[in-house]
Each structure stands twice: as C-alpha cells, then as structure tokens.
MARFIVO-577168 format. One record per atom (N, C-alpha, C): residue in three letters; x, y, z. Coordinates in steps of 0.05 Angstrom, whole numbers, plus 5000, padded with zeros to 4 digits. Atoms other than C-alpha are relative to their C-alpha. Layout:
% MARFIVO-577168
alaXYZ ...
END
This chain:
% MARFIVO-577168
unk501649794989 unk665761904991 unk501850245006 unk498349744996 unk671162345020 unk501750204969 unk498949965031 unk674262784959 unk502250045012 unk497250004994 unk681562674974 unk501450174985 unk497349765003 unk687463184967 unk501649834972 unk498350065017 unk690963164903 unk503649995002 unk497949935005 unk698863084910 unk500950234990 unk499649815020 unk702063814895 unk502749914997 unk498150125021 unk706863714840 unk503350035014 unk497849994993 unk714563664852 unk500550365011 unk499849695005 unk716464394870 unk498950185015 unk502349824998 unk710264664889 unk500050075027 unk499949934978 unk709565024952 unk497849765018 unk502450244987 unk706164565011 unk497250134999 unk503450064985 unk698164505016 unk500050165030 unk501549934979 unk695564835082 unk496950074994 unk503350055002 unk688464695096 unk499350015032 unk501250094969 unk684064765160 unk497349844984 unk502750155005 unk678364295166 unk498850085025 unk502349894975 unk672164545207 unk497249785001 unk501950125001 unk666664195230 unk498049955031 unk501350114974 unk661764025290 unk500949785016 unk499950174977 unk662163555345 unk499449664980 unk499850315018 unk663862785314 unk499150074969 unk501149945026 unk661963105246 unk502249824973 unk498050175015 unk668162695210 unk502650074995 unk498049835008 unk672963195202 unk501949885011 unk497850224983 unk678762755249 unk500049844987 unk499250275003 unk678062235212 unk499650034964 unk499149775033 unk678362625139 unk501950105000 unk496849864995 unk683862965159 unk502149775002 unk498850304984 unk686762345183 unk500449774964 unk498650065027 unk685662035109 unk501450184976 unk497849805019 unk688762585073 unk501849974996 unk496650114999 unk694362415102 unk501949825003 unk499050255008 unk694761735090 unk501949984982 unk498550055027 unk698361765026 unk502250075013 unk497849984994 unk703762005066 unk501749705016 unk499850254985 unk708361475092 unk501550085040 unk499349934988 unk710861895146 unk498350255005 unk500849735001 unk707162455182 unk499850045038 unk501349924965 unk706862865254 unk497550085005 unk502849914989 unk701462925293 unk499950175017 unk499849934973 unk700263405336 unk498950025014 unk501249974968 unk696263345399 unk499250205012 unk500749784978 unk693363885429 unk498450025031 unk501749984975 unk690163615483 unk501649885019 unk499150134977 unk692463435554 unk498649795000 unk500450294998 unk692462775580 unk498250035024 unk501050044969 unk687662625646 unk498849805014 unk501250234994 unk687362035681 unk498049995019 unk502149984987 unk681962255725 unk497350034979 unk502049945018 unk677562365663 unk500549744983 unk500250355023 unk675961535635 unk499150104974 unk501049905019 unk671861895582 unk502250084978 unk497749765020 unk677362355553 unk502549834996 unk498050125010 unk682761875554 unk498549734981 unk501650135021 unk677761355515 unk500950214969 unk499949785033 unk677461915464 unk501549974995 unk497049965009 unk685361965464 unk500749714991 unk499150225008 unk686161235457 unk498649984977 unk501750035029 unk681261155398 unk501650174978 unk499349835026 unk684161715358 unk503049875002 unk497350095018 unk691261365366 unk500349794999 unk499150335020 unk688860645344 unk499050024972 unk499949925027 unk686461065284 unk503749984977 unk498349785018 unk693061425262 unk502249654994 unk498150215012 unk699160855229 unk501550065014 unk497850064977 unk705160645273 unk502050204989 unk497249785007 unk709561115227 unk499350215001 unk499449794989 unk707361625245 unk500250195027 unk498849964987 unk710762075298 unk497250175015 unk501549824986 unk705762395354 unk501050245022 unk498549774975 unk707563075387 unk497350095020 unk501949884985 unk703663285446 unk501150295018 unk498249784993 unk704763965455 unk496850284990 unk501349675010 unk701464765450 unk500750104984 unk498949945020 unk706564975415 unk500249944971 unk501050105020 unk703364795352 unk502150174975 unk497249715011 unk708465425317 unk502449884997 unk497950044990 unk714465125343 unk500049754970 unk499150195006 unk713464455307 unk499150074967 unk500249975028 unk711064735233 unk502450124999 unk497649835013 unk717765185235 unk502749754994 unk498750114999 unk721064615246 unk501249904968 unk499650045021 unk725964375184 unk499849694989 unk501050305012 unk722763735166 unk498649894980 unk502150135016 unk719363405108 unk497749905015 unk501750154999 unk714663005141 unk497450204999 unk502549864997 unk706963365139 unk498449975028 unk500850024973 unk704263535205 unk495450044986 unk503549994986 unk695863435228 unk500150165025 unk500649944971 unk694463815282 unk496349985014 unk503450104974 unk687463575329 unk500950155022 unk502049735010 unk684264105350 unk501550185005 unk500149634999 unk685164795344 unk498050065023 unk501550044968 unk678964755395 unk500549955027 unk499050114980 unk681764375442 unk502950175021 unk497549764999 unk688564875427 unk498950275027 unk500249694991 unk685365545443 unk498449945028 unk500449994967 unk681965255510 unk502050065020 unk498049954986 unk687665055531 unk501550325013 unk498049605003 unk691765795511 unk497550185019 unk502149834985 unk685166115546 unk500949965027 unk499050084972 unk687165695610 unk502250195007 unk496549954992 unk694465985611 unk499750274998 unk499749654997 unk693066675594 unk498450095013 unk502749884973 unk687366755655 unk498050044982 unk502349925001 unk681666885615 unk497849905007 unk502950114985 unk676566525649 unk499850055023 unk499249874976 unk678366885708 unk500450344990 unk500349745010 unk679067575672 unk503250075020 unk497949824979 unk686767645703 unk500750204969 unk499649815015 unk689668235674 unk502549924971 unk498250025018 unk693568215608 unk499649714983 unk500450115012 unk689567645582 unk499849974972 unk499849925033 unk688667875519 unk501150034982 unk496750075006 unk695668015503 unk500249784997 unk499450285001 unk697467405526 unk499049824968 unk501150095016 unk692667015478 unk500550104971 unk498449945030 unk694167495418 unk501949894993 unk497250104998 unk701167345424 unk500049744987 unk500650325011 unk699266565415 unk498849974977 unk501750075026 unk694266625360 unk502250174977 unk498749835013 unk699267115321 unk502749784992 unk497050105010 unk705266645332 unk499149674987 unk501250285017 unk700766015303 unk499750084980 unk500249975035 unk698666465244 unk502350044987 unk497150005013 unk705966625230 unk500749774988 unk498950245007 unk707265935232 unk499949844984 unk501750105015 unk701865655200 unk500950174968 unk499549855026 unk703366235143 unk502649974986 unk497650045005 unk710866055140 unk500649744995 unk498850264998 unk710965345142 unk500949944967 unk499950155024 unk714664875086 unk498549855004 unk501350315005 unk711064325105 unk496949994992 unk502049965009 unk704564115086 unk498649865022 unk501749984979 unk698964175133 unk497349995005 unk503850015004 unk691263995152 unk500150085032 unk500949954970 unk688964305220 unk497249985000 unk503250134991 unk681963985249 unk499250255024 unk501349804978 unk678064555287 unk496949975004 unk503050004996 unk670464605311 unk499250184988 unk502049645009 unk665565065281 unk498249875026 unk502249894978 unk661165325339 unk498550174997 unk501549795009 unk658565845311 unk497250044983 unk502649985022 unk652965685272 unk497749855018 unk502150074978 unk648865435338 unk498950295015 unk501949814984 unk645065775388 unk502750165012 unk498149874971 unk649166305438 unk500049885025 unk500650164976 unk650866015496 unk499750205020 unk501449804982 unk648166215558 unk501450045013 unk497049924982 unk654966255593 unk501750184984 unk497049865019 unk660166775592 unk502449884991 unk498350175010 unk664166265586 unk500249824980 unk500350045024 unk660865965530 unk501350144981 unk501149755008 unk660666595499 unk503350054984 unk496549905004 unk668466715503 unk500949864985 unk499250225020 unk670266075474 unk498849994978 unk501149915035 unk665366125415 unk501250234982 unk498349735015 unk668366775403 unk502249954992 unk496550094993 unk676166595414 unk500149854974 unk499450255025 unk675165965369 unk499450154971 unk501549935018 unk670766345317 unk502850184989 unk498749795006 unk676466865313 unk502149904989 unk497850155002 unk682466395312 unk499749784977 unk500750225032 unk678365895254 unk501050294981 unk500649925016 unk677966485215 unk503250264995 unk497149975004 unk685666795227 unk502249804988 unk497850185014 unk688866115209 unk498149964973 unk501750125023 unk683366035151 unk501150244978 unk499249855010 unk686766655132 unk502949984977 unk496950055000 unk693666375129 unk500149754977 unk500050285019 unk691165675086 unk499050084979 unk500450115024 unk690565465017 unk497649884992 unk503050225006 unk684765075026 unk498450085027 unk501650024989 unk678665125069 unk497749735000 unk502250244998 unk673964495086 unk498349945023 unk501949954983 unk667964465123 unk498949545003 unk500250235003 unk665963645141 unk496449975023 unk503949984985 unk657463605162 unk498449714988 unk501150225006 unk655162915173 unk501949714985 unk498450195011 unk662062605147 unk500050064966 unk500549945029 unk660962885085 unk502750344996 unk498449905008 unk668163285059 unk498250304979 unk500449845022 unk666163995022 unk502050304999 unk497849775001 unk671964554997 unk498050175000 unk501049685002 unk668965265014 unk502050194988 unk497349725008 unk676065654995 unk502749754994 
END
C-alpha cells in the first residue's frame, strides 16, 4: 500500500521530503518505513519528555518500540544543527508540529513578549537553511491543520498559522512533497 522511496543512484544528491498529514493519519509510521531500507538512521525528536503527562509519554514510548535498535535517537530543537552535521546516516525528524510549538514557547508568543517574531523567524530560517543545505537524506513528519475549521482561539489561530507557514517554507526547501489521509501515501510535488 505505501508507495516506497526509490534509492537515489550512487552520486546523486540526497532525497529531502516533508510528509504532511492530520492527526494519526499514517504519516509517522510512512516516514518511519521509508527509512527502513536504511540500516542506520537518526531520529530526531522534537518533543519534550513529561512525566506528569501518562498520555504523552505512552505516545513517546510507542513511537520508540516502532523505530529498529540501530537507529540513533536525538532529542533536541535544534533540528538545523543535526542535518549540518557531517554524517551519512539519514535523519527523520517527528514533528515539525510538535517543533514550532515548542520554538513558539521560547520566543514568547503566546504571551505576545516583544521581539517574538524575530525570535521565531530566526528559527524557521535557520531550519530552512538546513533543511536546504543538507547532504543527508531526509523525511520530516508535520501536521496539516489547515484544511479544518478556524479555531476559535487566538491561540489556535497562531499555531495554524505558524505551522501552515513553516509546512510550506520547508516544502520549499524539499525534493519531494507527501501528503498521508487515512494511511494512504500520495506525492503532491
């Protein structure tokens, strides 16, 4: 069912792909066989850990009795940092969603402190660099939100936006585009 990634040839510059999709829509776990064929690959983590939240660390344990013992898990923001890095192996990064909350947290915008905006540019700018520079070859899992209702929070509101802006800056930067609705894999770009 999934239509799996072809090997590019000896030579060939790496693959970068985002995969988008809804809430449990498959995309984590499509992304996740892509990059099976590899025998080595990083992960990167974007989410904090919280042992006050049973729910959210369920989630975190599930997604890492998915992934294979060889490969290496980074848990980190700096999602930039670890594509510049000079390594063969092919990085995943889970979520870009989960990412830009976070980067929203740190640069005040859910609080409107001053120079949020900056801030946050700064981050989404030094991911698309990254993302646009990397050797390695790359699948990033993000949400689409955008194709629902508006939410009735400004704080909905921000994050639909933020994410919407930041899918469509790194979608800028990849090779591939894939949308995953109902578990079902389809290339748009």
């Amino acid at each position: 069912m999934s239509q799996l990634h072809v090997p590019s040839p000896v030579g060939a510059p790496p693959v970068r792909a985002l995969v988008l999709g809804g809430a449990r829509s498959g995309k984590s776990s499509w992304a996740e066989s892509r990059m099976a064929r590899f025998p080595e690959v990083t992960y990167v983590a974007t989410s904090a850990r919280n042992p006050d939240d049973p729910e959210w660390e369920e989630r975190i344990r599930l997604h890492r009795a998915r992934r294979p013992d060889s490969w290496t898990t980074v848990e980190t923001l700096d999602v930039g940092s670890v594509l510049r890095r000079h390594e063969d192996a092919p990085v995943l990064v889970d979520c870009l969603g989960v990412w830009i909350t976070r980067v929203l947290d740190e640069a005040g915008a859910w609080t409107g402190e001053e120079g949020w905006r900056q801030r946050l540019a700064g981050r989404v700018d030094d991911l698309v660099d990254a993302v646009h520079h990397t050797r390695r070859e790359v699948v990033m899992v993000s949400n689409e939100v955008g194709m629902g209702l508006v939410p009735e929070t400004a704080s909905g509101r921000l994050f639909r936006d933020e994410l919407g802006r930041l899918n469509a800056a790194v979608a800028g930067a990849c090779d591939e585009v894939w949308v995953c609705i109902a578990g079902i894999p389809k290339r748009w770009a």
